[in-house]
VEXRO-744092 format. One line per field, with one value per residue (C-alpha): x, y, z. Coordinates in steps of 0.2 Angstrom, whole numbers. Layout:
// residues N
u <- X|... .
v <- Y|... .
w <- Z|... .
END
This chain:
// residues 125
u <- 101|86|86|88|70|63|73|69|51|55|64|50|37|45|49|34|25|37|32|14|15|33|17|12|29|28|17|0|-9|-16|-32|-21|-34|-26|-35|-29|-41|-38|-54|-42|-38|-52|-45|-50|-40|-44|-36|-39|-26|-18|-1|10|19|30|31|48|57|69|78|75|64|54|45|41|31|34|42|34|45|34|40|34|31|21|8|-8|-16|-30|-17|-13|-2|-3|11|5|11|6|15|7|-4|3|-3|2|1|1|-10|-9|-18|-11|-25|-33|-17|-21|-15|-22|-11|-17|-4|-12|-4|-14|-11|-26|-23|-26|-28|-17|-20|-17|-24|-17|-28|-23|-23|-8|-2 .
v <- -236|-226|-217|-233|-237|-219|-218|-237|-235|-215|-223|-237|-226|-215|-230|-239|-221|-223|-241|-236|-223|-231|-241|-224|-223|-224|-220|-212|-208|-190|-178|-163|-146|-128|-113|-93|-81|-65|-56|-40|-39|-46|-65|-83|-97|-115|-130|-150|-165|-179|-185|-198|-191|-201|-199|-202|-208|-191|-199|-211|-197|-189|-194|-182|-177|-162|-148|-154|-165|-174|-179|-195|-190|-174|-186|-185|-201|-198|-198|-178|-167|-149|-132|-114|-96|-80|-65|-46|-47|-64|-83|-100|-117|-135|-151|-167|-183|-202|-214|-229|-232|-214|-196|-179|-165|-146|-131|-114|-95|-79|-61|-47|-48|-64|-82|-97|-115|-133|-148|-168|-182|-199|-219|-227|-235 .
w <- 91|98|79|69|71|65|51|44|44|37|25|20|21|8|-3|-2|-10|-23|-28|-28|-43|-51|-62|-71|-78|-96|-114|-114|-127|-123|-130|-126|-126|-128|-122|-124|-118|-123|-123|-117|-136|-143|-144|-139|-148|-144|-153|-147|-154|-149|-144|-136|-121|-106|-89|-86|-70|-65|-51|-38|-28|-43|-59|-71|-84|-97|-89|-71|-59|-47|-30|-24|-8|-11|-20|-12|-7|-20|-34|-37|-35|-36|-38|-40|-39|-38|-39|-40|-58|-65|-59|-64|-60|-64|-58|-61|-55|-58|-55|-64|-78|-84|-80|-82|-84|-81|-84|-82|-83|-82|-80|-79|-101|-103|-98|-108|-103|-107|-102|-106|-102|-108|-104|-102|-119 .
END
């Protein structure tokens, strides 16, 4: 009986963080801005457009966006979450921030040749 009590509020704690982001489930309508930085070879390339994505919900822990799952509880209170990695000469990572019915997306890779990023930022549709 002594562990009922922990693992209820454990588990409405983690259920209630779910219910606070389950609204950015859905459509936005995204300015999506790619960057390559190539100055290694002598290259930058930028291109800006717009798309529809979805943020889809993957399982009952994680929602996800593109390639990114993101678990509800790892949210930050402020509405982001954050995943990088660095291994000798290579970097990537992703962001992304839920707040106000819109989302903004980051996904950024880099070695020491060059520098590739992408950025979404939409309002929910």
């Amino acid at each position: 009986m002594k562990y009922l009590l922990p693992l209820l509020i454990l588990t409405l704690l983690f259920s209630c963080r779910k219910q606070e982001y389950k609204p950015y489930i859905g459509n936005y309508n995204c300015q999506i801005t790619e960057h390559l930085d190539s100055t290694h070879n002598g290259f930058v390339w930028d291109s800006i457009y717009t798309e529809n994505e979805v943020i889809i919900e993957l399982d009952s822990k994680n929602m996800q966006f593109r390639d990114l799952p993101i678990p509800y509880k790892y949210i930050q209170d402020n509405g982001e979450y954050k995943n990088g990695h660095f291994l000798t000469g290579i970097y990537w990572g992703r962001e992304i921030i839920l707040k106000n019915d819109s989302l903004y997306f980051y996904h950024y890779e880099g070695t020491a040749a060059g520098f590739w990023s992408i950025r979404y930022a939409g309002k929910r549709i």
